[in-house]
N, C-alpha and C positions, 0 to 999 in steps of 0.2 A: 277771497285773497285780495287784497290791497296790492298795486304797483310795488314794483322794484321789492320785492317777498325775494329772488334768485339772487345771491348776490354772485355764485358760480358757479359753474360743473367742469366736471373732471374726470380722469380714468385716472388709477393709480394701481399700484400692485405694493403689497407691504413682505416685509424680510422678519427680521430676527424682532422680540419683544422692545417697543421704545418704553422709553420713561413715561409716568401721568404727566400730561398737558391741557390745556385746556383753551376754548378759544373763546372770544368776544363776539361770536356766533352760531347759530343753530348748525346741525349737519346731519344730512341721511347718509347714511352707509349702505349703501345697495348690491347685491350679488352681481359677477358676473362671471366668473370661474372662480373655484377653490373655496374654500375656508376659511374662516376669517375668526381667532379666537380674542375676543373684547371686553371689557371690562369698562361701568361705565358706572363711576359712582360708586365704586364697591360690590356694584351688582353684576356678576358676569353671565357671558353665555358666548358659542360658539356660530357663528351665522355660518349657512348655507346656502341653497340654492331657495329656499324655503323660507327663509329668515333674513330683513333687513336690522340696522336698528336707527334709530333717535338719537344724537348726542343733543342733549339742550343747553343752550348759552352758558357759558360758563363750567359747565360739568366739569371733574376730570375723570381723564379715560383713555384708555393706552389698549394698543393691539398688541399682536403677534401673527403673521401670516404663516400658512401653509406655502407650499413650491407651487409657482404658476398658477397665482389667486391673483385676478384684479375684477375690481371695485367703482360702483361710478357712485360720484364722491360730490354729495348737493348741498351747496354751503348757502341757507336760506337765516333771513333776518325773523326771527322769532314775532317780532312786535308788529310784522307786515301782514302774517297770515290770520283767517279770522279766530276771533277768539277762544270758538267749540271746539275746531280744528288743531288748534295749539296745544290748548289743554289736554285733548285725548291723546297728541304726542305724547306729551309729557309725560302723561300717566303710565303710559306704555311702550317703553323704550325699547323693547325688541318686540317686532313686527312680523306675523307669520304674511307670508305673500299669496294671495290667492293670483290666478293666472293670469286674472286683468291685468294686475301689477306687472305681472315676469315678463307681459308682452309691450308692456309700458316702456318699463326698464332695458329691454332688447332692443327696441327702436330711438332711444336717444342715447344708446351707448352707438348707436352706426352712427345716427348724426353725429355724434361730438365727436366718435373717433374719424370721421372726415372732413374734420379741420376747421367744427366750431359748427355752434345752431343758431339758426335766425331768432329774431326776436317775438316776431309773432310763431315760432313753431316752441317755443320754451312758454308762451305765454298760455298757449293750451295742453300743453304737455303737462303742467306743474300740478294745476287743481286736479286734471285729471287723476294723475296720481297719488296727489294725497287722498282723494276721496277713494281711491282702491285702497289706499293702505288703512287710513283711518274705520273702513267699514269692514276690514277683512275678518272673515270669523276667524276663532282659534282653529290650529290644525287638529285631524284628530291624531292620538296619541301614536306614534309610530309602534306597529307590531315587533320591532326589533331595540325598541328604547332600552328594556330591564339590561337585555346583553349586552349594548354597548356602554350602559352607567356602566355596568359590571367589569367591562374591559376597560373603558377608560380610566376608573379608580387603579387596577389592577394588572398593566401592561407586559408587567414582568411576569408574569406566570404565561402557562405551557399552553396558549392557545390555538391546538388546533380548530382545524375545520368539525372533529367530529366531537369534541369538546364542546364548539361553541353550540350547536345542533340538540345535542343532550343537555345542554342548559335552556334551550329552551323548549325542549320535547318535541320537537319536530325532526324529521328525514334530511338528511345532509343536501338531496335535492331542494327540498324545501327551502332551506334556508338560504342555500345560492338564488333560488328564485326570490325572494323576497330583495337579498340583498339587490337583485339587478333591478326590482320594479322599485324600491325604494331609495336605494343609492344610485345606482346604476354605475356597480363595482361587483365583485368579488368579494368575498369575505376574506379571503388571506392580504388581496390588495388593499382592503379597507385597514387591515391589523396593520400592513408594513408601512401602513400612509401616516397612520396613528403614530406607533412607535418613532418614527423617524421627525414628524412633527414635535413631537414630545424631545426630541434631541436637540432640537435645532434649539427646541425654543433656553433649551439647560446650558446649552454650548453659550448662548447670547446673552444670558442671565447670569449664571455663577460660574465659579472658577473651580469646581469640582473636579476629578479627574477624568478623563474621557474611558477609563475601564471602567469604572464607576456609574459611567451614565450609562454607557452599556447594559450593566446590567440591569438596572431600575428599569432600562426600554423593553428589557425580556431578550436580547441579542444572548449570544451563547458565550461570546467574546468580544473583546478589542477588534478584531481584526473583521467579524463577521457585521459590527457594525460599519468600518472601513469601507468594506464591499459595499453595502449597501448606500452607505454616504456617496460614493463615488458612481455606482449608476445612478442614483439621483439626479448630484449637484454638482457632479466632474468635478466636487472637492474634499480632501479627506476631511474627517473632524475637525482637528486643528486648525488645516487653511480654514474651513467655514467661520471656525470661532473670530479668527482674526477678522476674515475679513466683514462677518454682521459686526463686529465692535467699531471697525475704520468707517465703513456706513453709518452707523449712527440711527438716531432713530427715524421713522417717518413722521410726515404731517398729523 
């Protein structure tokens, strides 16, 4: 890596879907709570705790966050870092994290979030990390992938707990176990995390009606999604749409 490669870091947290934009610099998108659904290029995918991504110069690429997701946010000059290292970004825009990284990543999100990093602790922080990310093997394939493609295409339908279970021919214990060793949720809080994600992101996008979303998210009703809108985000549908529309988009 070449001098002045960092051009900044940041903690952020993102709201309702923004529009494609694009910047006149590289960017890592780094896990630090929540969810993060991405699009980069045409190419999507939803990062995790598991998963960072690559924006490359120029790209366009537009998010949508989950509730209480933030993100450290590394806005690096493409042309500074070495050329093996750049390229294998490129090639590969979403990054599974092996634990080097995640312990990486957790230590200069306490730096930044204590009011900025030194120079020489960013100067060793940065290759380390790219060379975790750049050498990270693939994950292997999550034991619970089939079911949540399966749920995510299909939200609205009757998912229970012994539903989901029988879809994947395992014991209803089973499956809460996996959910906790691989999510580290619940299977009903991982369905109402989904669903409610999947609202926000409708509310901030189209002008459809809010029974209508309702039911596309699998809700019984208007009002049962209401509830649930309001222990979330202490706001109904409506206020939410208003106010992700008055916010605008993120960086």
């Amino acid at each position: 890596m070449r001098q002045n490669a960092l051009l900044n870091i940041d903690i952020r947290s993102y709201g309702g879907a923004s529009d494609p934009h694009r910047h006149d610099f590289a960017q890592l998108v780094l896990p630090l709570k929540g969810t993060l659904a991405i699009d980069i290029a045409g190419r999507e995918q939803r990062l995790d705790a598991f998963r960072a991504a690559f924006v490359e110069t120029g790209a366009p690429h537009s998010q949508a966050g989950d509730r209480a997701n933030r993100w450290l946010i590394v806005d690096l000059d493409l042309a500074s870092l070495d050329p093996e290292v750049a390229d294998r970004l490129v090639a590969r825009p979403f990054l599974p994290l092996a634990p080097a990284a995640n312990r990486l990543v957790d230590y200069m999100s306490f730096v930044a979030g204590g009011g900025g990093a030194r120079g020489d602790q960013l100067e060793h922080w940065l290759p380390l990390l790219l060379d975790a990310l750049v050498q990270a093997p693939a994950r292997p394939q999550s034991r619970l992938a089939a079911l949540l493609g399966q749920i995510e295409a299909a939200p609205d339908r009757s998912w229970t707990t012994e539903a989901m279970a029988e879809r994947t021919a395992m014991s209803v214990s089973r499956l809460h176990a996996l959910f906790r060793s691989e999510l580290d949720t619940t299977p009903a809080a991982w369905l109402s995390e989904l669903r409610l994600n999947r609202v926000r992101e409708w509310l901030a996008t189209s002008d459809a009606p809010i029974a209508e979303l309702a039911f596309r998210a699998g809700y019984s009703d208007q009002n049962a999604l209401t509830r649930a809108m309001r222990r979330a985000t202490g706001l109904t549908p409506a206020a939410y749409r208003r106010q992700s529309r008055a916010e605008g988009p993120s960086r």
